[in-house]
SETIKE-834755 format. One line per 10 residues: for each residue x, y, z of C-alpha. Coordinates in steps of 0.05 Angstrom, whole numbers, plus 5000, padded with zeros to 4 digits. Example, Ala and Ser with C-alpha at 12.3 -4.5 7.8 and 13.67 -1.06 7.14 Angstrom:
<recs>
5246/4910/5156; 5273/4979/5143 .
</recs>
This chain:
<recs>
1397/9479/1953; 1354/9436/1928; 1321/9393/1985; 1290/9336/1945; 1349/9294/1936; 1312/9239/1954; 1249/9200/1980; 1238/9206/2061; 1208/9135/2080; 1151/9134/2120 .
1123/9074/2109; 1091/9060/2188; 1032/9026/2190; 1003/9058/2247; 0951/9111/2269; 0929/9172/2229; 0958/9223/2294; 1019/9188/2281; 1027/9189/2202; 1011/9271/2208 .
1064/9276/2261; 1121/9239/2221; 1093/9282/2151; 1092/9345/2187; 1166/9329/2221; 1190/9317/2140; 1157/9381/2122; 1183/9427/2170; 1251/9393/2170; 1256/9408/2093 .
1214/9467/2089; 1159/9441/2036; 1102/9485/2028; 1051/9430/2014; 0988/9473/1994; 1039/9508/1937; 1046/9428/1910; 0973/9422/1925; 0947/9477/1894; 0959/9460/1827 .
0918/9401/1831; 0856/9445/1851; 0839/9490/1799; 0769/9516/1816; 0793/9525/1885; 0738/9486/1915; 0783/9461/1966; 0759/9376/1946; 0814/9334/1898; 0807/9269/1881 .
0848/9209/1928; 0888/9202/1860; 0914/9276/1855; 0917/9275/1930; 0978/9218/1923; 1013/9242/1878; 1024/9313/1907; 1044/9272/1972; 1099/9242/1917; 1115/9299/1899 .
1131/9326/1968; 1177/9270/1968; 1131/9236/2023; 1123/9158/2009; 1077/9123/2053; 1047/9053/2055; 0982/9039/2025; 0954/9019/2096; 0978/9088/2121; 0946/9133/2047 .
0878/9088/2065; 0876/9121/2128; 0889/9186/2108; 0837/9182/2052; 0793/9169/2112; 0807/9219/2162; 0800/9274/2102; 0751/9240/2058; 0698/9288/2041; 0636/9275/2066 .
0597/9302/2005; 0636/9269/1944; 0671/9202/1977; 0720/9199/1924; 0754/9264/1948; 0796/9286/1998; 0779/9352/2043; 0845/9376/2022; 0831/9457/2053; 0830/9405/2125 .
0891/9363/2110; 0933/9433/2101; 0910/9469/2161; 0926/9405/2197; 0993/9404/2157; 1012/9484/2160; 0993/9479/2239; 1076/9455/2242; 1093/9524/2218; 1039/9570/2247 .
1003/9555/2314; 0931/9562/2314; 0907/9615/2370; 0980/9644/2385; 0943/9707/2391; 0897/9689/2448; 0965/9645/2479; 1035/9669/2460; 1064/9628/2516; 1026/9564/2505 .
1065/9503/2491; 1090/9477/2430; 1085/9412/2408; 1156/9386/2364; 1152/9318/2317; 1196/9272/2310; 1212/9223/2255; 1207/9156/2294; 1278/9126/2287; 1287/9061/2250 .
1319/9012/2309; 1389/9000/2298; 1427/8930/2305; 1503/8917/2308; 1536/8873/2258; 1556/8798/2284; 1634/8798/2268; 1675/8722/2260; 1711/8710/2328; 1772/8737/2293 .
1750/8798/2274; 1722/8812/2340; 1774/8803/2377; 1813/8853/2317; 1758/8906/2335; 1765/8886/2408; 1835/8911/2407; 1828/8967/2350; 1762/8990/2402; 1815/8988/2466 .
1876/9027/2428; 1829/9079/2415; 1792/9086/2476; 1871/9100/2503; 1877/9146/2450; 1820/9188/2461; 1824/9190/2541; 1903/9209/2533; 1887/9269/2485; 1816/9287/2522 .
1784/9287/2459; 1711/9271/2443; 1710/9241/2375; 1628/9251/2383; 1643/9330/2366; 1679/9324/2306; 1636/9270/2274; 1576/9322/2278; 1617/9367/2240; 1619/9323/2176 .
1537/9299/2182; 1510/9327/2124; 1436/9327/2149; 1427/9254/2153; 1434/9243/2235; 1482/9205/2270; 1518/9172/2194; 1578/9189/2154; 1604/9159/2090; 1665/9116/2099 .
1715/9168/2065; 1684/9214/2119; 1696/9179/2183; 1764/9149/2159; 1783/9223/2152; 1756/9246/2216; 1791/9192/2254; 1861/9210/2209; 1848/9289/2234; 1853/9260/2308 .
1916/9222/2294; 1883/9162/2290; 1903/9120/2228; 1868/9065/2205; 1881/9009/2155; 1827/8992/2099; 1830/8919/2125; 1801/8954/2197; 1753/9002/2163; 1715/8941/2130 .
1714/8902/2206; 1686/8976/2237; 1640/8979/2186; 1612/8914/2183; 1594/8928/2264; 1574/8990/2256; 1555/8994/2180; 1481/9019/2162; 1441/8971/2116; 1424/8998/2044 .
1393/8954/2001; 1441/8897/2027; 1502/8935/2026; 1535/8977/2082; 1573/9036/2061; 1554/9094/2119; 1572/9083/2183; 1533/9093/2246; 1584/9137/2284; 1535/9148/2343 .
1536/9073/2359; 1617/9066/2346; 1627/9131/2399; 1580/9107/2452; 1627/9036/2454; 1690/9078/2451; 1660/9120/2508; 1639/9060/2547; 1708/9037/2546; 1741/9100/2565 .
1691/9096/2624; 1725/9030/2640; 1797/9051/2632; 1786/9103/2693; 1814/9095/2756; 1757/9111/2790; 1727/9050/2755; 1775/9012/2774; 1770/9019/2841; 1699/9012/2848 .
1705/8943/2802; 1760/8919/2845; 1714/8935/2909; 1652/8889/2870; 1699/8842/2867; 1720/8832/2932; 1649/8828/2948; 1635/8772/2911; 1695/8733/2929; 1675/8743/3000 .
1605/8692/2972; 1657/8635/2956; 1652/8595/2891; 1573/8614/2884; 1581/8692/2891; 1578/8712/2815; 1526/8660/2795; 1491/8681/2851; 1479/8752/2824; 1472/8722/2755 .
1410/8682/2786; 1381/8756/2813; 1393/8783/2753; 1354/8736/2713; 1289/8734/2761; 1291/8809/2744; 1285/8797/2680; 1240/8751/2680; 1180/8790/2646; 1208/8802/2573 .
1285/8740/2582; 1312/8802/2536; 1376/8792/2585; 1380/8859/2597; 1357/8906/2653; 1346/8986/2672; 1389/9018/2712; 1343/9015/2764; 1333/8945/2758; 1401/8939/2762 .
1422/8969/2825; 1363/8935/2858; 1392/8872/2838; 1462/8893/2865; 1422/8920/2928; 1394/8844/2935; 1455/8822/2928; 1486/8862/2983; 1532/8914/2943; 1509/8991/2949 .
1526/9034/2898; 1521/9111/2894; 1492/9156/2844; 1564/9172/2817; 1570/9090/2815; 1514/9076/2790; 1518/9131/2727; 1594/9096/2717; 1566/9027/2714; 1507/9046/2667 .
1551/9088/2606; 1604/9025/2624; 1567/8968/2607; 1501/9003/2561; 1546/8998/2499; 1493/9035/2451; 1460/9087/2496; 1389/9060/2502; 1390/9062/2577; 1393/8984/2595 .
1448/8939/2610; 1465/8881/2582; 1484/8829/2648; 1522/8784/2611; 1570/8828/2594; 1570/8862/2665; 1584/8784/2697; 1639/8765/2640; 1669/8834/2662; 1665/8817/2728 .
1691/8751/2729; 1737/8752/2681; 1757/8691/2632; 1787/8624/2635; 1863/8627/2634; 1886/8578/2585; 1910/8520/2632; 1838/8523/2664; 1808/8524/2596; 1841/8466/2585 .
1807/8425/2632; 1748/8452/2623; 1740/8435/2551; 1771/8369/2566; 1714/8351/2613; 1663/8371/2557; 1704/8329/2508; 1689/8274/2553; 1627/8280/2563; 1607/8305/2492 .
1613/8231/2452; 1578/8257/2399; 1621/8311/2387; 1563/8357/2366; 1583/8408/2420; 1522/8392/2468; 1523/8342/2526; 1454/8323/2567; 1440/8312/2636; 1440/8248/2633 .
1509/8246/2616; 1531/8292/2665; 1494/8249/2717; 1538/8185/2693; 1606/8222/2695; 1607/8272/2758; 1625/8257/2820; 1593/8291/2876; 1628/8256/2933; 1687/8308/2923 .
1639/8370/2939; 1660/8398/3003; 1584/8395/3042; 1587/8319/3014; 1650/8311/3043; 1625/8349/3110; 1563/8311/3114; 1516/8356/3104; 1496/8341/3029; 1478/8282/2996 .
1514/8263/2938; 1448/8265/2896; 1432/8342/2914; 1502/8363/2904; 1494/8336/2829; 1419/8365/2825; 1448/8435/2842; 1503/8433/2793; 1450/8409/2744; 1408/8473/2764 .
1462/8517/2763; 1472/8523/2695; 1431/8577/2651; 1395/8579/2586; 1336/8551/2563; 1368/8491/2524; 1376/8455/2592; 1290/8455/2595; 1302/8396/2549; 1359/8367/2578 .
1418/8389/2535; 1480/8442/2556; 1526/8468/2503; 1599/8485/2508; 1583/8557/2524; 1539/8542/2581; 1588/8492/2611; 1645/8543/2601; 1604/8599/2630; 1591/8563/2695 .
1666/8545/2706; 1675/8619/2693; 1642/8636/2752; 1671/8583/2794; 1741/8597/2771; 1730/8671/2795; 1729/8652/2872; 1791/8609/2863; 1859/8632/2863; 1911/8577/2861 .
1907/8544/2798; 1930/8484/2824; 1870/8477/2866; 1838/8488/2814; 1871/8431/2764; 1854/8383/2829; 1777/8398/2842; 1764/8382/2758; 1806/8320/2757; 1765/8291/2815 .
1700/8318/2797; 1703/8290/2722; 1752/8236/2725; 1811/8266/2684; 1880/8282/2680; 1914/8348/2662; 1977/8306/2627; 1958/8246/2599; 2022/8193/2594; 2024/8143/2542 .
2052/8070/2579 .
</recs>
């Protein structure tokens, strides 16, 4: 078999220690005897080539590295006698150590180190609203699929990886799926693989499979009744906090996060936050929550997600007023309103502590103002998500959509039906 079908990148500009470990990982992965490539380049066996001859038997190993990262090497082996060579007898025992320890004799049980190829970071593909919510659907249907049959698609990927982790060519994963019962159109293959499609030179033709069976997993994971339950339980909990229950997590959430505003926490972080917040969760909870809502494995959760799921959406009559209220307010119609328009439009004297006494109609409006997130409102300015968002979380704690209807028509002034006189 012939292993040099092509060029292992390993162009990472960082320490010497760290260039040997990623060449030694490609050597011993592929089995390259480096000082038979070097050899030829070394005639007299003096154990010195020149930097020249020393690059392009790293070529020729199918190694490509950076010019950063060869000037480094040409450093740590540079020969101290002629500075235009490289120590090459050095750079192979240092190399060969990955296939033969040094002092196994003295200690046959002594640890052994393994390299790894640092991973290049992978990113899902952004999909038009309509495509997501296709995939959202597509995503569900086989999540049902999979958890009816008890089958692990994972398995059966791994069987058609030709040596190039965690990717398989479009032909291959349609297939794989098709073996499972699980037929898909061309139309959905493109959507899958433009969210979980591997960049090459601009065009995406492998797809990540690892990243498209840690989201089916995730919602399997969801589709539980154990999950269930336990959601249903969260719930309940927050209700019991009134209309500020879910943004008041949301607000614990984001102090937690305050060191890197990545919006997305550990799952330790994460049950202290629900611990702050009251809720306990076990072990057996927590693991649930974390392979629920930590769509591609890295071991963090993304809270946004975990709030929309626990709040669920606008149904479409409250939607209604909600995005009439915005329209109001928005007279640009850029989709972003300011605070200052906010301040001339809503009416605090309908908040129940105004109403009570025990607020003044000025801090009722300065909490709303605070309550919403996102760092546009630092200058002022709320966009239609933001304003949505925080309705979200109010609409959770209310039940009767007529009450509902009610609170928004007095708060901004509007109507749900408009008549024409």
């Amino acid at each position: 078999m012939n292993i040099f079908h092509k060029s292992q990148e390993l162009k990472l500009d960082n320490g010497v220690d760290e260039i040997l470990d990623n060449i030694k990982a490609h050597v011993k992965k592929f089995r390259i005897d480096v000082k038979d490539v070097m050899k030829d380049f070394d005639k007299l066996r003096s154990g010195r080539i020149t930097k020249a001859k020393f690059d392009t038997g790293l070529q020729l190993c199918k190694i490509s590295l950076s010019s950063k990262d060869l000037e480094a090497l040409h450093k740590r082996f540079e020969d101290p006698q002629s500075p235009d060579k490289i120590n090459i007898q050095a750079f192979l025992d240092d190399i060969n150590s990955v296939f033969v320890k040094t002092g196994l004799h003295t200690n046959p049980l002594g640890d052994e180190k393994t390299y790894k190829i640092k991973k290049k970071p992978f990113t899902l593909g952004v999909l038009p609203l309509e495509q997501q919510n296709r995939l959202n659907t597509l995503m569900d249907s086989l999540a049902m699929l999979t958890q009816k049959n008890r089958v692990k698609m994972r398995r059966f990927f791994r069987e058609n990886d030709k040596g190039i982790k965690n990717r398989v060519k479009q032909s291959e994963f349609r297939a794989t799926l098709a073996m499972l019962n699980m037929n898909i159109s061309g139309k959905d293959l493109d959507i899958i693989t433009q969210r979980f499609g591997i960049s090459h030179f601009g065009t995406k033709l492998d797809i990540n499979y690892a990243a498209f069976c840690d989201e089916v997993e995730a919602l399997e994971v969801r589709r539980t009744t154990q999950f269930h339950a336990l959601i249903t339980r969260m719930r309940k909990h927050f209700m019991k906090r009134g209309a500020r229950g879910i943004h008041g997590l949301a607000t614990i959430f984001r102090q937690m996060d305050s060191f890197d505003g990545n919006r997305k926490l550990d799952k330790q972080e994460f049950i202290e936050g629900l611990s702050q917040f009251g809720f306990k969760v076990s072990k057996v909870e927590a693991m649930q929550l974390l392979k629920a809502y930590d769509r591609n494995n890295d071991g963090v959760i993304s809270y946004d997600e975990f709030i929309r799921g626990m709040r669920g959406s606008l149904n479409s009559r409250r939607l209604k007023l909600v995005m009439k209220a915005f329209k109001k307010l928005d007279k640009s119609g850029d989709g972003v309103i300011t605070v200052d328009d906010m301040r001339g439009t809503f009416s605090a004297k309908h908040h129940p502590k105004v109403i009570s006494g025990e607020m003044k109609e000025d801090d009722a409006l300065e909490i709303f103002v605070n309550s919403f997130d996102g760092s546009n409102i630092k200058d002022g300015r709320v966009h239609l998500d933001e304003f949505e968002d925080y309705y979200s979380n109010i609409s959770s704690s209310i039940d009767d959509d007529e009450y509902f209807v009610r609170m928004m028509e007095k708060v901004w002034g509007i109507e749900e039906y408009e008549y024409e006189g």
